[in-house]
MARBA-3410 file (N, C-alpha, C, O; in Angstrom, 1 decimal):
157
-17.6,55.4,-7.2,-18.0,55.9,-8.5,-18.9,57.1,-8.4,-19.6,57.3,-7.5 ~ -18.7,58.1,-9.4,-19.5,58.7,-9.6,-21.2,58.8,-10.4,-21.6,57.9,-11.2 ~ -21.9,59.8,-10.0,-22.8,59.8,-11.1,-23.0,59.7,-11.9,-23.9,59.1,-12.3 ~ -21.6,60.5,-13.2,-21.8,60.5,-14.4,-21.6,58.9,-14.7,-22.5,58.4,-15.5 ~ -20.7,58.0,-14.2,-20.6,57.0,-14.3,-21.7,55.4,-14.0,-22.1,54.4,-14.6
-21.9,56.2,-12.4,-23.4,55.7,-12.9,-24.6,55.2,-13.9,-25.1,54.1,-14.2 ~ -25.0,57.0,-14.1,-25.4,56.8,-15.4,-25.2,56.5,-17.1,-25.8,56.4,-18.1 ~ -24.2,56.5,-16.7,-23.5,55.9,-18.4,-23.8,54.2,-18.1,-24.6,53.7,-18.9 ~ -23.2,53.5,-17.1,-24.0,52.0,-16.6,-25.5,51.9,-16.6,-26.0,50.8,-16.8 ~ -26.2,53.0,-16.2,-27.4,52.8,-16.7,-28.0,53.0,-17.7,-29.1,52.4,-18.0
-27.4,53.9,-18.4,-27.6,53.8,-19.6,-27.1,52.7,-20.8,-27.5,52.8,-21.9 ~ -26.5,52.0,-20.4,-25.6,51.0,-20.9,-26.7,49.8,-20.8,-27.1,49.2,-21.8 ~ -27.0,49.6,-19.8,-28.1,49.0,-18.9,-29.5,48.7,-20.3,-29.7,47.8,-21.1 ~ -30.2,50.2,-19.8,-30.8,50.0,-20.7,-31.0,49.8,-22.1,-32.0,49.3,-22.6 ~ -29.9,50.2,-22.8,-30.0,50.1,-24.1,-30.0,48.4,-24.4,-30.8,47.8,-25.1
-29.0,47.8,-23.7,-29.2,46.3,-23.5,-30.2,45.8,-23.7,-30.6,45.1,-24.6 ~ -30.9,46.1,-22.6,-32.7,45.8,-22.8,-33.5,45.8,-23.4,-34.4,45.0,-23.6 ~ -33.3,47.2,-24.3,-34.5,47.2,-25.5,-33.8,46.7,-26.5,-34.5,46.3,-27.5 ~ -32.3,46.6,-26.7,-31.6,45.7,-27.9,-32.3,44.0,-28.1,-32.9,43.4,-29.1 ~ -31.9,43.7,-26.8,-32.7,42.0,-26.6,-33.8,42.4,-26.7,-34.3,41.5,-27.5
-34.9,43.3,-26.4,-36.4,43.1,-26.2,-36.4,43.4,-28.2,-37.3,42.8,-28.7 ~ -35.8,44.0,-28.8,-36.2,44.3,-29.8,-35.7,43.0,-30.9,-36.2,42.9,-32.0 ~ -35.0,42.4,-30.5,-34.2,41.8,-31.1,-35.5,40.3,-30.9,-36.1,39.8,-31.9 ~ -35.8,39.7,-29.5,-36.8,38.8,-29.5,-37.9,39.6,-30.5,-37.6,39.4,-31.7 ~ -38.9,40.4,-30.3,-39.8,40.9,-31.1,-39.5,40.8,-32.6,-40.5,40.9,-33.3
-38.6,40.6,-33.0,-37.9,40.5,-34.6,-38.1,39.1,-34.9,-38.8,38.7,-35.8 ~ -37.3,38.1,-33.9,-37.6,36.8,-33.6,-39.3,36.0,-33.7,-39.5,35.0,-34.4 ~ -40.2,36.5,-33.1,-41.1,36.0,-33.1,-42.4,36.8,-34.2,-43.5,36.4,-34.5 ~ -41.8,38.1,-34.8,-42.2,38.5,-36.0,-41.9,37.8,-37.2,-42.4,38.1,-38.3 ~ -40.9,36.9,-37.0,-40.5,36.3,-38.3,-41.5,34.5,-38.1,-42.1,33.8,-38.8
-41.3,34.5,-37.0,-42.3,33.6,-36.7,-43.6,33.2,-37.1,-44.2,32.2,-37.5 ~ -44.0,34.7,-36.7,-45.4,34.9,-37.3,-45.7,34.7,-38.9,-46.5,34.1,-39.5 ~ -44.5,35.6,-39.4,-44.7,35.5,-40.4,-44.9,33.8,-41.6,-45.5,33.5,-42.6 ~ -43.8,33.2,-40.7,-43.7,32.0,-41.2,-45.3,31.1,-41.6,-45.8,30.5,-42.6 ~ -45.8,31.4,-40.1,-47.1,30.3,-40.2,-48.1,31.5,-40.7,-49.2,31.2,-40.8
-47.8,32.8,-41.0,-49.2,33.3,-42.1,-48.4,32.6,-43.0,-49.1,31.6,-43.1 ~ -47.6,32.4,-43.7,-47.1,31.9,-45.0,-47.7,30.7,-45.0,-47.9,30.4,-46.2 ~ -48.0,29.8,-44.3,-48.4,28.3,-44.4,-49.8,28.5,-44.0,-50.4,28.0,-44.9 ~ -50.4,29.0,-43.3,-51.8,29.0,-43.1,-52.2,29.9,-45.0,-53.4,30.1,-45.3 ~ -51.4,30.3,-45.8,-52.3,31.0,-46.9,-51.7,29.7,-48.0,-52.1,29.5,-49.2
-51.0,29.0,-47.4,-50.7,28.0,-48.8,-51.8,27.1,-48.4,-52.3,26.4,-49.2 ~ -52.2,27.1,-47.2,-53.1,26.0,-46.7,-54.5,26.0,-47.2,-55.3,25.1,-47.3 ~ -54.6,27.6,-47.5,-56.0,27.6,-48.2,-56.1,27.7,-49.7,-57.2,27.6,-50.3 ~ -55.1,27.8,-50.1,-55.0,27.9,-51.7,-55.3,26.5,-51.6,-56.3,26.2,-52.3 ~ -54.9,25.3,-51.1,-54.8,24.3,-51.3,-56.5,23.6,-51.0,-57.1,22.8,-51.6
-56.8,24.4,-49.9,-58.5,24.2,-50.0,-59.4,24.5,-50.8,-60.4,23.9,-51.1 ~ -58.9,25.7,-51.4,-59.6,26.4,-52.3,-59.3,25.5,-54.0,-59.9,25.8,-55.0 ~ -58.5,24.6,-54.0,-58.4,23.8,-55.3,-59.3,22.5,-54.9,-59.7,21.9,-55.9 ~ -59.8,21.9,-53.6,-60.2,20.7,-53.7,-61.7,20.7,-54.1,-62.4,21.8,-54.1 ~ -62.1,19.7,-54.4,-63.6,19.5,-55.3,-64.6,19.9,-53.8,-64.3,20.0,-52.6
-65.5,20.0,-54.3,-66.5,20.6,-53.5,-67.2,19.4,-52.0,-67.6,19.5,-50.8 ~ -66.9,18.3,-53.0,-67.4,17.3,-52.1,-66.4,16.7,-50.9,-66.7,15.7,-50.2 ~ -65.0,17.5,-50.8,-64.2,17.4,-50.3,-64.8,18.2,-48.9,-64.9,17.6,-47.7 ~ -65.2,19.4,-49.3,-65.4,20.6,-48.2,-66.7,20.0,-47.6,-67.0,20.6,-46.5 ~ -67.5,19.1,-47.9,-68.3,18.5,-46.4,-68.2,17.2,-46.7,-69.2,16.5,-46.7
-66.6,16.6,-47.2,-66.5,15.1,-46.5,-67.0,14.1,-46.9,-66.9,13.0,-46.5 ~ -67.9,14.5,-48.0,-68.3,13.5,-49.2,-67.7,12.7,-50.3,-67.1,13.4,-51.1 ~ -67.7,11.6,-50.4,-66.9,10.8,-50.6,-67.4,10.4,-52.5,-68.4,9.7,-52.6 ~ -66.8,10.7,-53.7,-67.7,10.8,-55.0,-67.1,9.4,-55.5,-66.0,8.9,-55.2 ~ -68.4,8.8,-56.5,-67.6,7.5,-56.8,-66.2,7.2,-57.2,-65.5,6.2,-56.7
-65.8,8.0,-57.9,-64.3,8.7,-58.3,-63.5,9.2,-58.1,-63.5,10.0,-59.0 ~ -62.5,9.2,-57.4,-61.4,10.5,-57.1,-60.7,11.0,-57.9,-59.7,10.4,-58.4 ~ -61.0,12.1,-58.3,-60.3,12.3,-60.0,-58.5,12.6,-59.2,-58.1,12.6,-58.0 ~ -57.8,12.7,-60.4,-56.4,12.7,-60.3,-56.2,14.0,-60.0,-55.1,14.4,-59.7 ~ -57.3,15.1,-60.0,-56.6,16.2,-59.6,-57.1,16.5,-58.2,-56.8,17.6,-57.8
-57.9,15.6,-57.3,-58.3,15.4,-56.1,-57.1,14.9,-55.4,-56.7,15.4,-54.4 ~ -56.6,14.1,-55.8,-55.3,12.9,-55.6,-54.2,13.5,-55.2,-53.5,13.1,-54.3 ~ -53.8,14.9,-56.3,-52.6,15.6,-56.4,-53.4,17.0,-55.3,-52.6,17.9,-55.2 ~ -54.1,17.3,-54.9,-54.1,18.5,-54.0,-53.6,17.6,-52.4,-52.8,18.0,-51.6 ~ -54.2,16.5,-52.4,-54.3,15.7,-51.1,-52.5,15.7,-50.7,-51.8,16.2,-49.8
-52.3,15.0,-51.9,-50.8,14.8,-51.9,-49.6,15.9,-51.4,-48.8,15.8,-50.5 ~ -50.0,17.4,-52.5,-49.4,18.3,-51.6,-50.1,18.7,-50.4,-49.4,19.3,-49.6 ~ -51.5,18.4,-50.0,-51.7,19.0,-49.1,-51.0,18.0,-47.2,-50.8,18.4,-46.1 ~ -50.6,16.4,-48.0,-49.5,16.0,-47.0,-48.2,16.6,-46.9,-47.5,16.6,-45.9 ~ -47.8,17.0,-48.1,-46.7,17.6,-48.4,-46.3,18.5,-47.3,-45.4,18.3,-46.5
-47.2,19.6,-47.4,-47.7,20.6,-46.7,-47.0,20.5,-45.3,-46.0,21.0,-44.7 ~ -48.4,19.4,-44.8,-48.1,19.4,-43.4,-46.7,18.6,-43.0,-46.2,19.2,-42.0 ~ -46.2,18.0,-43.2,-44.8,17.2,-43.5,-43.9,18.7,-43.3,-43.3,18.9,-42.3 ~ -43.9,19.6,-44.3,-42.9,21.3,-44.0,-43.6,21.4,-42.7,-43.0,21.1,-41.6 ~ -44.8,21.8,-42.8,-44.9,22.8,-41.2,-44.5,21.5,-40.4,-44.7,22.2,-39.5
-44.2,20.7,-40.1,-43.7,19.6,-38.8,-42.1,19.8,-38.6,-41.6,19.7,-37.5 ~ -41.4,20.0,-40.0,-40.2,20.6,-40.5,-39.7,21.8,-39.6,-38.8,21.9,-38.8 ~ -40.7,22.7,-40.0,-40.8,23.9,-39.6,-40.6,23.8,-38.3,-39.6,24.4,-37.8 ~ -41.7,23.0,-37.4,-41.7,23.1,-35.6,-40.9,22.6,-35.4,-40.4,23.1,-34.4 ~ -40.2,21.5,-35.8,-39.3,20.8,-35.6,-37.7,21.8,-35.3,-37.0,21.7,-34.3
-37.6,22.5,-36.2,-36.7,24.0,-36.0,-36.8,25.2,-35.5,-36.0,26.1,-35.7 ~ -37.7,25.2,-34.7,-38.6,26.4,-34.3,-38.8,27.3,-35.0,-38.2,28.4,-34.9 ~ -39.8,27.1,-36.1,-40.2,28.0,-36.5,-41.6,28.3,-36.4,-41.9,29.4,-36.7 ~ -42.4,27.5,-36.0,-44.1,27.4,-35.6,-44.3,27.6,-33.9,-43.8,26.8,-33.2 ~ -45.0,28.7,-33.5,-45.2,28.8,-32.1,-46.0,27.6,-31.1,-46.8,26.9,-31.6
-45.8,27.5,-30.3,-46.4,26.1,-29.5,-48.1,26.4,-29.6,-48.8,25.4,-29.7 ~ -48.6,27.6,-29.7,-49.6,27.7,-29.9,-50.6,27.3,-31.3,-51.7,26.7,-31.4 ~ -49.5,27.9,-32.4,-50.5,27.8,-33.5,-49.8,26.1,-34.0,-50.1,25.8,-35.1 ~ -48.9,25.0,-33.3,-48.6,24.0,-33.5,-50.3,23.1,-32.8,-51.0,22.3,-33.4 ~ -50.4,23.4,-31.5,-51.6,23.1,-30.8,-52.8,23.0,-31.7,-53.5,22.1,-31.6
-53.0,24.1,-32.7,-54.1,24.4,-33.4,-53.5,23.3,-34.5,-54.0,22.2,-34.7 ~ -52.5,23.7,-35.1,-52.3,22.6,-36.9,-52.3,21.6,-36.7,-53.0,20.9,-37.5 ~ -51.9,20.8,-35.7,-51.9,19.4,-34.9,-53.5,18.8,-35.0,-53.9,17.8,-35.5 ~ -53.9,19.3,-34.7,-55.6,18.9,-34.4,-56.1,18.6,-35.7,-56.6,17.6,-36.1 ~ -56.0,19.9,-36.5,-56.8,20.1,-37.7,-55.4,18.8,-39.0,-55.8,18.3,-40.1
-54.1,18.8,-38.5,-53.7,17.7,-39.6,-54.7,16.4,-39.2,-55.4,15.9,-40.1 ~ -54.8,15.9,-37.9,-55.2,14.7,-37.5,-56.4,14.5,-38.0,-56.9,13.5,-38.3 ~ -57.1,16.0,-38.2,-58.2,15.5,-38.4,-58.9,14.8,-40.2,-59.7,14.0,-40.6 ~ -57.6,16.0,-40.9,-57.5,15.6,-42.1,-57.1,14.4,-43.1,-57.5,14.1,-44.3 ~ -56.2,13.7,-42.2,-56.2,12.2,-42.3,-56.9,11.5,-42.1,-56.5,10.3,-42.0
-58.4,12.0,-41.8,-59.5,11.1,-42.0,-59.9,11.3,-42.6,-60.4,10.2,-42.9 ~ -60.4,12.2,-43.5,-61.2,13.0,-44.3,-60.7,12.7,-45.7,-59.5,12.9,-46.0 ~ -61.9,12.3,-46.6,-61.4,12.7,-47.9,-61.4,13.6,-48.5,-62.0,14.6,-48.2 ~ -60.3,13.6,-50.1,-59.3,12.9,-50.2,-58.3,12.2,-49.4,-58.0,11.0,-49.5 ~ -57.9,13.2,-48.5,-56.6,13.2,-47.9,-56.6,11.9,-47.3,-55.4,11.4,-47.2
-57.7,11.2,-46.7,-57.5,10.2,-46.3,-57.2,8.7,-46.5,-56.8,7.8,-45.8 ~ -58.0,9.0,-48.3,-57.3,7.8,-49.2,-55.9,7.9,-49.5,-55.3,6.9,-49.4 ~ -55.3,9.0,-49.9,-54.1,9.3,-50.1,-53.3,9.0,-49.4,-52.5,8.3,-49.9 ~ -53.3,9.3,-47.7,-52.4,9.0,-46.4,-52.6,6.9,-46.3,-51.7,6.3,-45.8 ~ -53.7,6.2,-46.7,-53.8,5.1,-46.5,-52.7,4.7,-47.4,-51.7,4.1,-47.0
-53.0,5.3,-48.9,-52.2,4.4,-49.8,-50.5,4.8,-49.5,-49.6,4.2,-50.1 ~ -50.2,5.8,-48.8,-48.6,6.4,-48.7,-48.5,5.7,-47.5,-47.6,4.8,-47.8 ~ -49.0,5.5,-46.1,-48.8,4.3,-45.2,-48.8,3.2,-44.7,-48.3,2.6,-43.7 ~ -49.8,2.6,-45.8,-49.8,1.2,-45.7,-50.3,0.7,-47.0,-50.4,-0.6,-47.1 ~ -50.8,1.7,-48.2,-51.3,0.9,-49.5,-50.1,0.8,-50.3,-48.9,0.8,-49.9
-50.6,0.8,-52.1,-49.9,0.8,-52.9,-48.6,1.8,-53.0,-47.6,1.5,-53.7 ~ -48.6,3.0,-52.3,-47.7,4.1,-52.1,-46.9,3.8,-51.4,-45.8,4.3,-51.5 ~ -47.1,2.7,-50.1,-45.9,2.7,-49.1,-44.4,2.1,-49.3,-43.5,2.2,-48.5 ~ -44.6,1.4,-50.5,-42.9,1.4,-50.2,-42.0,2.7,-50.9,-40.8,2.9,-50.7 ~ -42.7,3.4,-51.8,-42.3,4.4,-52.7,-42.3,5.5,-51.8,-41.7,6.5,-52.2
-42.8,5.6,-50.6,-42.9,6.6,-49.8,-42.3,6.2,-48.2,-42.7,6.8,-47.2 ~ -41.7,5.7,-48.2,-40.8,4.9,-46.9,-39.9,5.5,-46.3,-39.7,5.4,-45.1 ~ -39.3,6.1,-47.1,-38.5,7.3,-46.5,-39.0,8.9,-46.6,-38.2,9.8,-46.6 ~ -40.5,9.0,-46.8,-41.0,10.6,-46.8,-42.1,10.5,-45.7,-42.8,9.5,-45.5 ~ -42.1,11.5,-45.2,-43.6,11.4,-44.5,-42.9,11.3,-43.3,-43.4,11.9,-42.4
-41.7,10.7,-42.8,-41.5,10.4,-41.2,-41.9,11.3,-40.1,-41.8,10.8,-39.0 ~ -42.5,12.8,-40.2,-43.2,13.3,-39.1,-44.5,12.9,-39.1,-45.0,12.4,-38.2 ~ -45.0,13.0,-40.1,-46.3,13.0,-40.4,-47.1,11.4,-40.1,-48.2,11.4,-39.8 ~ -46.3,10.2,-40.2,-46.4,9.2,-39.9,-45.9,8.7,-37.8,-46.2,7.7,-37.1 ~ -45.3,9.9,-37.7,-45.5,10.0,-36.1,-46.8,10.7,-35.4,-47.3,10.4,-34.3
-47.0,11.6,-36.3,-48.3,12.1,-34.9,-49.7,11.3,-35.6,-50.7,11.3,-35.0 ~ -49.5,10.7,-36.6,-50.6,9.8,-37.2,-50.8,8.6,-35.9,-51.8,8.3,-35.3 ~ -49.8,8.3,-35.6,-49.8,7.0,-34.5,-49.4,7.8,-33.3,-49.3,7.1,-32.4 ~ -49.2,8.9,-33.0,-49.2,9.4,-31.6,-50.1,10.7,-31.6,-49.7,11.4,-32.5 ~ -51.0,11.2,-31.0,-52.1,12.0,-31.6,-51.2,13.4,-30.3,-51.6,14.6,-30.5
-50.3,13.1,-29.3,-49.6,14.3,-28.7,-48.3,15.0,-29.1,-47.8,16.1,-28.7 ~ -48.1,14.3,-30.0,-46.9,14.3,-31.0,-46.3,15.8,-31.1,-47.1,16.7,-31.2 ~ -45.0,16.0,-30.9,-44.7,17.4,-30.9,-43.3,17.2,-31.7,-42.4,16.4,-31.2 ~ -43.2,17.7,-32.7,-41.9,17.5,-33.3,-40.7,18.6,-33.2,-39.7,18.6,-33.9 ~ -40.9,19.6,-32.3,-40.3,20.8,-31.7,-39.3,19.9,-31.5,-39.8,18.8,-31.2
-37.3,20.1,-31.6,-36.4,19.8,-31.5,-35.1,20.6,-30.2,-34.1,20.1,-29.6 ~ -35.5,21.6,-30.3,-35.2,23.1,-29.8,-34.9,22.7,-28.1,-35.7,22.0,-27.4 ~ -33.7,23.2,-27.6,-33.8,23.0,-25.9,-34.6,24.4,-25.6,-34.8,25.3,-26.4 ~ -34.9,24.2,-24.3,-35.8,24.9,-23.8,-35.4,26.6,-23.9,-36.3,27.5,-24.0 ~ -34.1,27.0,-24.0,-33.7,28.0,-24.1,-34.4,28.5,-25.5,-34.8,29.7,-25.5
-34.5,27.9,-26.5,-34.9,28.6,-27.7,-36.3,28.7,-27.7,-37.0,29.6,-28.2 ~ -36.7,27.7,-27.1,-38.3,27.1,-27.0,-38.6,28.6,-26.2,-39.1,29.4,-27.1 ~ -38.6,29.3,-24.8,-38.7,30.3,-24.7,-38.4,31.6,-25.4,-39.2,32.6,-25.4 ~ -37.7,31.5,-25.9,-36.7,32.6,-26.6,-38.1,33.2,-27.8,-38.8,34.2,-27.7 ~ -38.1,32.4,-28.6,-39.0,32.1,-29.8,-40.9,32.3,-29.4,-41.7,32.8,-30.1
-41.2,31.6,-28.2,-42.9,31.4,-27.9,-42.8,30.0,-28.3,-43.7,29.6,-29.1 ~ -42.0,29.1,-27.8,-42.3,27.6,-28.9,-42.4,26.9,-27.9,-42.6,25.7,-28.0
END
Protein backbone atom coordinates (compact mmCIF):
# COMPACT_ATOMS: atom_id res chain seq x y z
CA UNK A 1 0.00 0.00 0.00
CA UNK A 2 0.78 3.27 -0.39
CA UNK A 3 0.73 6.46 1.66
CA UNK A 4 -2.07 8.08 0.26
CA UNK A 5 -3.78 5.00 1.13
CA UNK A 6 -2.58 4.71 4.28
CA UNK A 7 -3.73 7.79 5.24
CA UNK A 8 -7.17 7.73 3.94
CA UNK A 9 -7.27 4.33 6.57
CA UNK A 10 -6.26 6.64 9.02
CA UNK A 11 -8.23 8.89 8.46
CA UNK A 12 -11.09 6.56 8.26
CA UNK A 13 -9.68 5.45 11.51
CA UNK A 14 -10.15 8.36 13.15
CA UNK A 15 -13.24 9.71 12.20
CA UNK A 16 -14.60 6.34 13.57
CA UNK A 17 -13.39 7.41 16.81
CA UNK A 18 -14.69 10.61 17.41
CA UNK A 19 -18.10 9.33 15.67
CA UNK A 20 -18.46 6.63 18.69
CA UNK A 21 -16.70 9.05 21.18
CA UNK A 22 -19.29 11.65 20.19
CA UNK A 23 -22.07 9.52 19.81
CA UNK A 24 -21.38 7.86 23.69
CA UNK A 25 -21.19 11.66 24.91
CA UNK A 26 -24.77 12.25 23.33
CA UNK A 27 -25.70 8.96 25.15
CA UNK A 28 -24.75 9.85 28.63
CA UNK A 29 -25.82 13.67 27.97
CA UNK A 30 -29.32 12.38 27.58
CA UNK A 31 -28.71 10.60 30.65
CA UNK A 32 -27.92 13.35 32.52
CA UNK A 33 -30.49 15.05 31.44
CA UNK A 34 -32.93 12.42 32.49
CA UNK A 35 -32.03 12.45 36.25
CA UNK A 36 -31.89 16.54 36.28
CA UNK A 37 -35.49 16.04 35.11
CA UNK A 38 -36.35 13.79 38.19
CA UNK A 39 -34.10 15.37 40.71
CA UNK A 40 -36.37 18.90 39.78
CA UNK A 41 -39.65 16.96 40.00
CA UNK A 42 -38.27 15.70 43.26
CA UNK A 43 -38.08 18.99 44.69
CA UNK A 44 -41.21 20.52 43.49
CA UNK A 45 -42.60 17.65 45.27
CA UNK A 46 -40.58 18.78 48.52
CA UNK A 47 -41.41 22.03 48.07
CA UNK A 48 -45.43 21.08 48.33
CA UNK A 49 -45.02 18.96 51.65
CA UNK A 50 -46.16 20.66 55.02
CA UNK A 51 -43.42 21.96 56.92
CA UNK A 52 -43.51 19.37 59.59
CA UNK A 53 -42.66 16.97 56.94
CA UNK A 54 -39.08 18.74 56.34
CA UNK A 55 -37.87 17.83 60.06
CA UNK A 56 -39.87 14.52 60.41
CA UNK A 57 -42.58 15.66 62.56
CA UNK A 58 -45.25 13.78 62.83
CA UNK A 59 -48.91 16.39 63.19
CA UNK A 60 -52.01 14.95 64.82
CA UNK A 61 -53.47 14.90 61.30
CA UNK A 62 -52.29 14.12 58.02
CA UNK A 63 -54.21 16.34 55.90
CA UNK A 64 -55.15 14.80 52.36
CA UNK A 65 -52.95 17.03 50.66
CA UNK A 66 -49.87 15.52 52.72
CA UNK A 67 -51.34 12.03 51.67
CA UNK A 68 -51.37 13.00 47.83
CA UNK A 69 -47.67 14.56 47.70
CA UNK A 70 -46.48 11.22 49.55
CA UNK A 71 -48.32 9.28 47.07
CA UNK A 72 -46.85 10.87 44.06
CA UNK A 73 -43.78 11.23 45.72
CA UNK A 74 -43.89 7.01 45.69
CA UNK A 75 -44.98 7.46 42.31
CA UNK A 76 -41.94 9.20 41.63
CA UNK A 77 -39.54 6.86 42.80
CA UNK A 78 -41.38 3.74 41.26
CA UNK A 79 -40.42 5.88 37.42
CA UNK A 80 -36.88 6.57 38.43
CA UNK A 81 -36.52 2.49 39.33
CA UNK A 82 -38.37 2.28 35.76
CA UNK A 83 -35.98 4.48 34.50
CA UNK A 84 -32.61 2.35 35.92
CA UNK A 85 -34.21 -0.47 35.17
CA UNK A 86 -33.75 0.70 31.31
CA UNK A 87 -30.75 2.48 31.60
CA UNK A 88 -31.57 5.51 31.94
CA UNK A 89 -30.15 6.58 35.62
CA UNK A 90 -26.21 6.32 35.97
CA UNK A 91 -24.94 3.69 38.63
CA UNK A 92 -23.82 6.61 40.42
CA UNK A 93 -26.72 8.98 40.87
CA UNK A 94 -28.79 5.36 41.36
CA UNK A 95 -26.23 4.83 44.50
CA UNK A 96 -27.25 8.28 45.81
CA UNK A 97 -31.57 7.93 45.00
CA UNK A 98 -31.36 4.42 46.52
CA UNK A 99 -30.29 5.72 49.90
CA UNK A 100 -32.31 8.78 50.05
CA UNK A 101 -35.76 6.56 48.67
CA UNK A 102 -35.00 4.11 51.66
CA UNK A 103 -34.68 6.61 53.73
CA UNK A 104 -37.98 8.17 52.83
CA UNK A 105 -39.98 5.25 53.66
CA UNK A 106 -39.45 5.97 57.01
CA UNK A 107 -40.22 9.27 57.23
CA UNK A 108 -43.39 11.08 57.36
CA UNK A 109 -45.78 11.30 55.37
CA UNK A 110 -44.33 8.97 53.04
CA UNK A 111 -44.07 6.50 55.50
CA UNK A 112 -47.63 6.16 56.53
CA UNK A 113 -48.51 6.09 52.92
CA UNK A 114 -45.87 3.22 51.93
CA UNK A 115 -47.35 1.15 55.22
CA UNK A 116 -50.92 1.55 54.07
CA UNK A 117 -49.84 0.63 50.01
CA UNK A 118 -47.77 -2.58 51.52
CA UNK A 119 -49.41 -3.94 54.00
CA UNK A 120 -52.44 -1.47 55.22
CA UNK A 121 -55.71 -0.58 53.86
CA UNK A 122 -54.07 0.25 50.26
CA UNK A 123 -52.58 -3.12 49.73
CA UNK A 124 -54.80 -5.00 47.89
CA UNK A 125 -55.70 -1.86 45.62
CA UNK A 126 -52.05 -1.53 45.04
CA UNK A 127 -50.82 -5.24 44.46
CA UNK A 128 -49.94 -4.85 41.26
CA UNK A 129 -48.15 -1.15 41.54
CA UNK A 130 -45.11 -0.44 43.36
CA UNK A 131 -43.26 -3.88 42.40
CA UNK A 132 -39.75 -2.08 42.38
CA UNK A 133 -40.28 -0.04 44.98
CA UNK A 134 -41.56 -2.92 47.17
CA UNK A 135 -38.15 -4.76 46.27
CA UNK A 136 -35.50 -2.44 47.52
CA UNK A 137 -37.98 -1.76 50.55
CA UNK A 138 -37.17 -5.55 51.58
CA UNK A 139 -33.68 -5.65 49.98
CA UNK A 140 -31.83 -2.36 50.99
CA UNK A 141 -28.94 -3.45 47.79
CA UNK A 142 -31.49 -3.62 45.39
CA UNK A 143 -30.50 -2.50 41.87
CA UNK A 144 -33.11 -2.67 39.27
CA UNK A 145 -30.61 -1.96 36.29
CA UNK A 146 -31.85 -4.74 33.58
CA UNK A 147 -29.16 -3.83 30.85
CA UNK A 148 -26.17 -6.53 29.97
CA UNK A 149 -23.03 -5.31 30.81
CA UNK A 150 -22.36 -4.03 27.37
CA UNK A 151 -24.88 -1.16 27.79
CA UNK A 152 -24.17 -0.87 31.46
CA UNK A 153 -20.68 0.38 30.19
CA UNK A 154 -21.77 1.97 27.15
CA UNK A 155 -24.19 4.38 29.13
CA UNK A 156 -21.93 4.88 32.89
CA UNK A 157 -24.75 2.42 34.39
Amino acid sequence: MDIARWASLGAVGVGFVAFIGSLRSTVKARVKQIEDDYIGRYWHLLDLLPAEALVNQRPRRTSDEARRVARLYLRLCEDEMTLRAIGWVSRDTWSEWRGGIRAQLHRWPVADEWQRMSTGDLAQATRDQFERLRRLDSNPGYDPCERIWVIRKWRGL
